[in-house]
N, C-alpha and C positions, 0 to 999 in steps of 0.2 A: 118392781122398781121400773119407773118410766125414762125413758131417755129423755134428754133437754128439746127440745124441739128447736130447729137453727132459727137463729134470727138472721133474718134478710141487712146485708150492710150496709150501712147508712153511706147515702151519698156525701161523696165529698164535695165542698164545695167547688164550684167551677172558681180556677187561678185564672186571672186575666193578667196577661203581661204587661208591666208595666210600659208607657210606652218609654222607649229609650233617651237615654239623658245625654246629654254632652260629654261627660266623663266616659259614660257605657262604649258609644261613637268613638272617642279619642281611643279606646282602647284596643277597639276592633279596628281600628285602622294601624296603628302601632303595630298588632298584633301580626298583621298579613303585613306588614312592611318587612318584621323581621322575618315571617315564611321566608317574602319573598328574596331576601337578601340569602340565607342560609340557602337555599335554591341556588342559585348564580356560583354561592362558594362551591358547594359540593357538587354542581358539573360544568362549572363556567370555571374553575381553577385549573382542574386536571383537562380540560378539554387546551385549554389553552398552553396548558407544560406539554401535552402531545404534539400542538402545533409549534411550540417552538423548539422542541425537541426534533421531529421531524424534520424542518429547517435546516437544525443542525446537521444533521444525519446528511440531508441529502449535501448540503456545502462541504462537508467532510470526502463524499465521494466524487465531488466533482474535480478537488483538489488533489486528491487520489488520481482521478482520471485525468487530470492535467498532467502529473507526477509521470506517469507510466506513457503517457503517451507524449512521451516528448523526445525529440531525436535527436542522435546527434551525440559527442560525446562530452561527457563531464570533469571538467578538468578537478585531478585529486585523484586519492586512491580509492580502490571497490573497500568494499568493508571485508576486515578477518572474514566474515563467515562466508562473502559470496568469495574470499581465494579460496578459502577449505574445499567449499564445494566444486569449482570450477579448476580445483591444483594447479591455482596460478600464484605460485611464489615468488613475490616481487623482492627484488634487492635490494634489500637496505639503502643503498647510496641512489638508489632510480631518481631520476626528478623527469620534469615536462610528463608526469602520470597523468593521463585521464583515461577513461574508463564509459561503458555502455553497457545495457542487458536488455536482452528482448527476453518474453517468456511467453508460449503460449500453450495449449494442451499436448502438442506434438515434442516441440523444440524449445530448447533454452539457450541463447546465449552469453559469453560474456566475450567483451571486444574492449582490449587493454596496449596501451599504446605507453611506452616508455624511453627513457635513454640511460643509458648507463655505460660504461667502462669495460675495457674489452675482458679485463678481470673475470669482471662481475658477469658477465654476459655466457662466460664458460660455466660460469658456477649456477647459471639457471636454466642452461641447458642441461648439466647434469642431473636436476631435479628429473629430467625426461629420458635419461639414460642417453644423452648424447652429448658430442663434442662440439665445437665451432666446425670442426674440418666435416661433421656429416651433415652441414649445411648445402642444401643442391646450386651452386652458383648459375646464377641467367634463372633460377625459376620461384617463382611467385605461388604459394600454396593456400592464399587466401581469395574464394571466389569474388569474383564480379559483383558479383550482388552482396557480398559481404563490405565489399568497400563502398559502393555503393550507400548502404547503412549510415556509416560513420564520415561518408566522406574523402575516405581515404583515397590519396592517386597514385601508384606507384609508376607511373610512367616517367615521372620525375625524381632527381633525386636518387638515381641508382649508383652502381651497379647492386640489386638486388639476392640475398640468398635465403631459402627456404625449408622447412621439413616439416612433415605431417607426425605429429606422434598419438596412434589410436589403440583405443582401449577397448574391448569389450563395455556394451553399454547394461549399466548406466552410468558407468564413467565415462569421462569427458574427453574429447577429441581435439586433441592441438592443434591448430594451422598456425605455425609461426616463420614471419616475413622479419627478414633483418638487412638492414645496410650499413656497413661501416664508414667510417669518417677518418681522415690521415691524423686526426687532433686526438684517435684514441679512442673515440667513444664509440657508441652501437646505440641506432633507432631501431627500437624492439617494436610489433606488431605482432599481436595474438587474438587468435579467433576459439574461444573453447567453447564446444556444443555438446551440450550432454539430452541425450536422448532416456526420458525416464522408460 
């Protein structure tokens, strides 16, 4: 039995490309329009949500940093949480409350200015285990530089009485300045520093 002996493949005929029609043209240009547009979406979209996200981001913290870095004090009360923190119990009946906080890696603190009733004024010293009478008369327990801060003068306005109430840190250290008024009332000033 003999095998087939291969035949050699017939040439194909040589294809010549048609030259291109007007149709063929319109489609290939269509064609890379829509590449080109799908391009632009899938990095020209999210490139641009970054930039204006970004934007935001940074106008977020500039308004932050305006926020914190402003001086001086705020008329109104601190929020619950910074009295939790800083065991500054304001009285119920306080009014002319405004309020400050500094905060930095070392020190924190909060600077609370109030009036209130001579009542009431017993009753927020007892929060600190003290009375009106262990107030120091003639002395001032809030530093130079703390008044400074807020502005505070105490060279006006007196006769002035004072007491330091200190805690083991990282609870917070009272400096509180008071004056009394014949009308009843009491201008409260407190300095609480808590050292984490």
């Amino acid at each position: 039995m003999s095998l087939p002996t291969p035949t050699e493949p017939k040439p194909e005929p040589e294809v010549v490309p048609a030259p291109p029609t007007r149709e063929r043209r319109r489609r290939t240009v269509r064609r890379r329009w829509i590449t080109a547009i799908v391009i632009v979406l899938l990095i020209g979209v999210p490139a641009g949500y970054l930039l204006v996200s970004a934007g935001q981001s940074r106008d977020s913290g500039r308004d932050k940093e305006r926020k914190w870095s402003a001086t001086g004090l705020t008329s109104g009360w601190p929020s619950q949480v910074q009295r939790r923190i800083y065991q500054v119990p304001l009285p119920d009946n306080a009014w002319h409350v405004a309020y400050y906080e500094t905060n930095n890696w070392k020190t924190s603190r909060l600077y609370v200015q109030f009036r209130t009733t001579e009542d009431q004024l017993a009753v927020f010293l007892a929060t600190y285990g003290a009375t009106p009478e262990d107030l120091q008369q003639g002395k001032i327990t809030i530093s130079a530089r703390n008044q400074s801060v807020t502005g505070w003068d105490f060279g006006v306005s007196g006769p002035w009485s004072s007491l330091t109430h200190r805690q083991d840190d990282p609870l917070p250290t009272h400096n509180i300045t008071v004056t009394r008024r014949p009308t009843g009332e009491a201008l409260v000033y407190v300095v609480a520093t808590s050292t984490p």
